[in-house]
N, C-alpha and C positions, 0 to 999 in steps of 0.2 A: 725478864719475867720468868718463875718459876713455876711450871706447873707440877702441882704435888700428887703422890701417887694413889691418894684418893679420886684425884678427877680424873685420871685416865682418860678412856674416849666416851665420848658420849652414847651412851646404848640406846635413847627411845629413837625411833624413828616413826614409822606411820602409827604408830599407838600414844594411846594420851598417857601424859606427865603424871604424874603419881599429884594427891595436894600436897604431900609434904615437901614435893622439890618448889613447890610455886611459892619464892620467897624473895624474888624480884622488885624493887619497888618503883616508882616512878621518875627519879634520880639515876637509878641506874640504866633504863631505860633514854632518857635524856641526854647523858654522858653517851651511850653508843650511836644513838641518831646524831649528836651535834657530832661527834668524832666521824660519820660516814661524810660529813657535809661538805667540808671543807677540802675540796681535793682539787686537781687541775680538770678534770671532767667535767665539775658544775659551774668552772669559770668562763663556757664557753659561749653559752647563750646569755647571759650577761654583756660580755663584752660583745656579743656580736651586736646585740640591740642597737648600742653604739655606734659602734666601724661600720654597719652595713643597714641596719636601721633610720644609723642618725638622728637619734632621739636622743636630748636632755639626756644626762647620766640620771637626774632626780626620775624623771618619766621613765628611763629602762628599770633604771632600780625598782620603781611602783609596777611596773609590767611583769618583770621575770616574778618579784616575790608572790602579787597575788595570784598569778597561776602556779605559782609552785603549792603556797599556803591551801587552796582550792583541793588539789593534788593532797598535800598532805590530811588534809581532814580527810577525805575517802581511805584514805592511808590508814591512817589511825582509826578510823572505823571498823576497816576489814580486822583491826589486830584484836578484837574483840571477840572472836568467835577462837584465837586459840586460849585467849586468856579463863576462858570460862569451861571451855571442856580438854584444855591440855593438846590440845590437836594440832599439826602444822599446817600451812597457809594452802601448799598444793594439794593437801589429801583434803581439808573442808571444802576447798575447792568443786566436790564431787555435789555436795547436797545443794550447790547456786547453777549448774554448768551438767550437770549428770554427768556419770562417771567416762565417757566412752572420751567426751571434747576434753574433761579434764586430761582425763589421762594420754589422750592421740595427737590434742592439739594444743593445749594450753600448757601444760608441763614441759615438752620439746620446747617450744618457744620459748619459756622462761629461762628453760636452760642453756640454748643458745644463746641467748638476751647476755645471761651471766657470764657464760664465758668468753664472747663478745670483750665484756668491760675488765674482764679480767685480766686476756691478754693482752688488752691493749692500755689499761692501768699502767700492769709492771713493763709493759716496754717502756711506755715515759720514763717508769721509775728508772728504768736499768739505763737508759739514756744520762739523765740525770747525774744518778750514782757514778757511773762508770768516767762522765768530764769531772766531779769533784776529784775521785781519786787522783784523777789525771795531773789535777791542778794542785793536791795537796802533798801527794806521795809520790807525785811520778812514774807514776807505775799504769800502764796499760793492759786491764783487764779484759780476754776476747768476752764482744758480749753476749756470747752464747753460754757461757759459764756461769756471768753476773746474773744472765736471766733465768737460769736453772736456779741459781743459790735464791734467788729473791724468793721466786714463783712457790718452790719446792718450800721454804719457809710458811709464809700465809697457807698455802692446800695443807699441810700439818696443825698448822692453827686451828684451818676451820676442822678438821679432823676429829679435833680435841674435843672441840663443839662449842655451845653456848657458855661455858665458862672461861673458856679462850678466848673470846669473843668480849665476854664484858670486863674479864681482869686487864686485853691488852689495851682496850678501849680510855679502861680508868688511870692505867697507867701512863697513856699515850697525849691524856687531857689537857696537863699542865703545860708540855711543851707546845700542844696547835694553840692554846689561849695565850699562851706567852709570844709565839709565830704570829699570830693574827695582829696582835698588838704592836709587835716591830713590822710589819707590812704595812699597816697605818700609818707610823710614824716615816716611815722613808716616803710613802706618797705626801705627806703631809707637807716633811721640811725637802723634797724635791719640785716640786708644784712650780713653786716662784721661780727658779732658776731652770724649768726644760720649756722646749717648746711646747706647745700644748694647744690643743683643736683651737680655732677661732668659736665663740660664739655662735657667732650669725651663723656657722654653717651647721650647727645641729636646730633642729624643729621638729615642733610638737606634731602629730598624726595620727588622730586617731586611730585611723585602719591596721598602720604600721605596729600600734600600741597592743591592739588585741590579738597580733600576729605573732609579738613574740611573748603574749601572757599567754597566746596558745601552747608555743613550744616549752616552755616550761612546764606547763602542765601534763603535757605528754609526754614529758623526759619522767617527770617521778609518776605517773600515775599507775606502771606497772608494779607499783611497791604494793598496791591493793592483794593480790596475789600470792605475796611472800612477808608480809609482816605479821601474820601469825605465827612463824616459823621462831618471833622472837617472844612473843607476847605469850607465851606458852607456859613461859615461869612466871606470869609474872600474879602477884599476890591476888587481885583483882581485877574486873574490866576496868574501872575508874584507873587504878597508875599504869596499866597498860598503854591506854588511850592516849593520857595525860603526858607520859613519858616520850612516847612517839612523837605526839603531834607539837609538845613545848622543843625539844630537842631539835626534832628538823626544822620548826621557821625559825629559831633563833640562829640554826646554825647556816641554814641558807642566806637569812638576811646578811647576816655576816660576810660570806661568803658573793654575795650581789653586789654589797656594798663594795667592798675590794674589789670587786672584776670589772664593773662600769666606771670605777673610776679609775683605775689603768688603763682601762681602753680609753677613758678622754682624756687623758693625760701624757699617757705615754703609747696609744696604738698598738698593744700587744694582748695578746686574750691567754698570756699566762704569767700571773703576777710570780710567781716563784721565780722564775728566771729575772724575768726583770728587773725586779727589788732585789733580788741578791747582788745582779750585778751593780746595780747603784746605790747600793749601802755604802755610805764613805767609809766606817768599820766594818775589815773583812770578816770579824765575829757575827756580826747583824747576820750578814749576807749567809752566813756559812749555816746559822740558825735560822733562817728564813727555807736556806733549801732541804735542813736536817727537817723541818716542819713541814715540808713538802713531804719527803718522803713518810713521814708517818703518817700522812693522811692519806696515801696511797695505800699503806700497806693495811690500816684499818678498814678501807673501804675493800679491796679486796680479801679479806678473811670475810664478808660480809657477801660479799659475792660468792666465794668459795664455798659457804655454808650452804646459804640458799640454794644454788645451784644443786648442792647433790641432794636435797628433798625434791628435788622437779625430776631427777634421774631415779629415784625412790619411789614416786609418785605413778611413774610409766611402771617403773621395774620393779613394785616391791619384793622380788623374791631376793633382790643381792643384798637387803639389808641397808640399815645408813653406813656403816663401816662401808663395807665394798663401794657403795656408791660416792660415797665423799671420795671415797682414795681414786675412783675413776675419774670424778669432775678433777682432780687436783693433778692426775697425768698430764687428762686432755689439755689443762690449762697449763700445765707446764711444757709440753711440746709447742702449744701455741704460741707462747709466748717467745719462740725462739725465734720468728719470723718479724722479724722490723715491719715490713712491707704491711703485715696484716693493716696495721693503725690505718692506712690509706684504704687501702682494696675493699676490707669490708662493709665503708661504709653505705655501699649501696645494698648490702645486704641487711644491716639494721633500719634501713631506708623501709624495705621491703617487711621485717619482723613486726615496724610498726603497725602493716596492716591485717596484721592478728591482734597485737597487742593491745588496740587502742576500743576495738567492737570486743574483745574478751573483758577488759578491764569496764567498760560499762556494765555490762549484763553483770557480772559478777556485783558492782556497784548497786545496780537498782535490785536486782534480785533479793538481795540480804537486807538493804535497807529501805525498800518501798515493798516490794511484795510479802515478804518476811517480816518485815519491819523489825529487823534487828535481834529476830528468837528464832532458832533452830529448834523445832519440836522433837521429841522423843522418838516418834516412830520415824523423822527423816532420818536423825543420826545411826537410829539403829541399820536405815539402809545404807548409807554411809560406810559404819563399820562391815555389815554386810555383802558390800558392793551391789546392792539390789536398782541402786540409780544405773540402770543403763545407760540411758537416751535423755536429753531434752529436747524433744525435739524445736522446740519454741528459739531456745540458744542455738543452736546446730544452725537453725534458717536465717535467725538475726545475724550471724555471724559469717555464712556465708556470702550471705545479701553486701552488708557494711565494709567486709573488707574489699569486693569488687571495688563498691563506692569511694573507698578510701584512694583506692593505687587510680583512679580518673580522677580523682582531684586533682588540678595540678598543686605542685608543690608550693609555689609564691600563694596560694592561697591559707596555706596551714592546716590541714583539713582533718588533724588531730582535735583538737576542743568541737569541731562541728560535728563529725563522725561519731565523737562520745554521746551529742543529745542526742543525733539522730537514731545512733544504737539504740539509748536507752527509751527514746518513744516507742519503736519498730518492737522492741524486746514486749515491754508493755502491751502494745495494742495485738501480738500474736499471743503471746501467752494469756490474754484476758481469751481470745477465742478459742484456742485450742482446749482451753480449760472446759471452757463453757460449751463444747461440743461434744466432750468427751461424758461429762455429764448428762 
């Protein structure tokens, strides 16, 4: 891909898009959600429904997609408000959350969130990478060099900005629709000749059912937060909305489809690996894992992006330039660390209990109390920074996240945490209102 010396780097940052740049349409919008979808990430609560659930592949499939689908329409919701005043995800962020949680609490968080997945993306990746060459060139690359070359690539992408973003996206389309389709087919005509779960031992469960259409929904629900970052160009609300929200369930389905049925098939919660190695043609197999890697690398320039409006959002004095070129250090140093992939994840354990009571309030805020219109004089405080304090979010938030980390875990306490925020949000902010008055 060439980037030409008209697009240079992207210059707006916390200020709104010009309308002559908003010329985005819903297709193209489509094309980057379905390209973020299909990665080894979102194959894992999928197959786990299965392996550890023990639910019907047909039952996990209906499980993970409608809490993911649930997720996505909040998704596509929040990208509404950059589509219409040019604004990104973490700075409107101030007029649902006031400026002090966006900026102290809700921005760090997202930003660690990102870079979380971005180190731990291109480690697969560079894992990946580094046994092909091994196997096709003979050649042993250390992989602290592979992970610098990878990382330092995508933080450059997102660098670029939003037109790096959708040219690598549309460029990257045909091989993951062409990937997905030989994934298919090797599950397809391997089926009958592998050993494969018995029947009788997967069963239906309810409990078990809404436990992991919780975890799905809590895995994308922090996209409320940062998909106006993309929805910014785009020509209207309507192919904003439309783009987001057809792009990621087709491409999740997708992507659920393939994941629960390798786990009941083959017991593994990463089809790339596994279909490449049992492709009888080692071409399949070799485009099975080249489609891996580019769905890695899409999803983290998507990460990389987002990430440095959350570092923009705390810090706007360095600008989106300086702040992207720091997310893309950070995550290129990270990414040098194998071990991270393991260690962290009781720290994203831990992010969820921000993420999950911010991603509510944000939710009801904009579309039950606001009901979907940001007025004139909030924006003006907005641009302003005159939103200090919520205090209504501040208490719901403090409140829910306790509640979150004593839930125990085997309960899910993501999808309950989100009503219970969004009541608590409700019932303090109707009184605070009404006192203040």
């Amino acid at each position: 891909m060439k980037i030409s010396k008209r697009d240079k780097f992207e210059k707006y940052g916390l200020e709104a898009v010009p309308d002559s740049l908003k010329q985005s349409t819903w297709k193209e919008f489509a094309i980057i959600a379905f390209a973020f979808s299909v990665n080894a990430g979102n194959f894992i609560v999928p197959a786990l429904a299965v392996m550890q659930g023990n639910l019907p592949w047909i039952a996990a499939l209906s499980a993970v997609w409608i809490g993911a689908v649930l997720a996505f329409f909040c998704v596509s919701a929040l990208s509404m408000p950059g589509a219409l005043y040019g604004l990104p995800g973490q700075y409107i962020l101030r007029a649902f959350i006031g400026t002090w949680l966006a900026t102290k609490i809700a921005s760090p968080i997202r930003g660690l969130t990102s870079l979380y997945w971005f180190s731990v993306q291109t480690i697969g990746g560079t894992f990946i990478l580094q046994a092909v060459i091994l196997h096709y060139l003979n050649v042993q690359i250390p992989f602290a060099l592979l992970a610098i070359l990878i990382a330092s690539l995508m933080a450059f992408l997102a660098l670029v900005g939003y037109n790096a973003v959708k040219k690598v996206t549309r460029l990257f389309l045909p091989v993951l629709i062409i990937g997905q389709g030989l994934m298919l087919y090797v599950i397809f005509t391997e089926i009958p000749i592998t050993n494969t779960r018995v029947s009788s031992e997967a069963s239906m469960h309810w409990g078990v059912f809404f436990f992991y259409m919780s975890l799905a929904f809590v895995q994308y629900i922090s996209g409320v937060s940062a998909s106006s970052d993309m929805t910014r160009y785009a020509k209207s609300v309507r192919q904003g909305f439309a783009g987001m929200f057809f792009g990621n369930s087709a491409g999740y389905f997708i992507t659920a489809l393939i994941g629960t049925l390798v786990a009941t098939h083959f017991q593994s919660i990463n089809p790339f690996v596994v279909l490449s190695e049992l492709a009888v043609n080692p071409f399949i197999g070799l485009f099975i894992t080249l489609s891996g890697l580019l769905a890695m690398i899409s999803i983290n320039i998507g990460n990389a992006y987002t990430g440095g409006f959350s570092l923009l959002n705390t810090w706007p004095a360095l600008g989106r330039i300086k702040s992207a070129l720091l997310f893309g250090v950070v995550g290129i140093i990270l990414s040098c660390f194998p071990s991270l992939s393991t260690e962290a994840a009781s720290i994203i354990s831990l992010l969820g209990a921000g993420i999950v009571p911010l991603s509510a309030i944000i939710v009801i805020d904009y579309l039950w109390i606001k009901k979907g219109v940001i007025s004139e004089e909030q924006l003006i405080n907005v641009i302003s920074g005159s939103y200090k304090l919520n205090l209504a979010a501040v208490l719901t938030f403090v409140t829910m996240s306790i509640v979150y980390l004593l839930i125990p875990k085997e309960f899910s306490p993501g999808m309950l945490v989100f009503i219970l925020t969004s009541l608590l949000y409700l019932l303090l902010k109707q009184y605070l209102d009404t006192n203040r008055r």
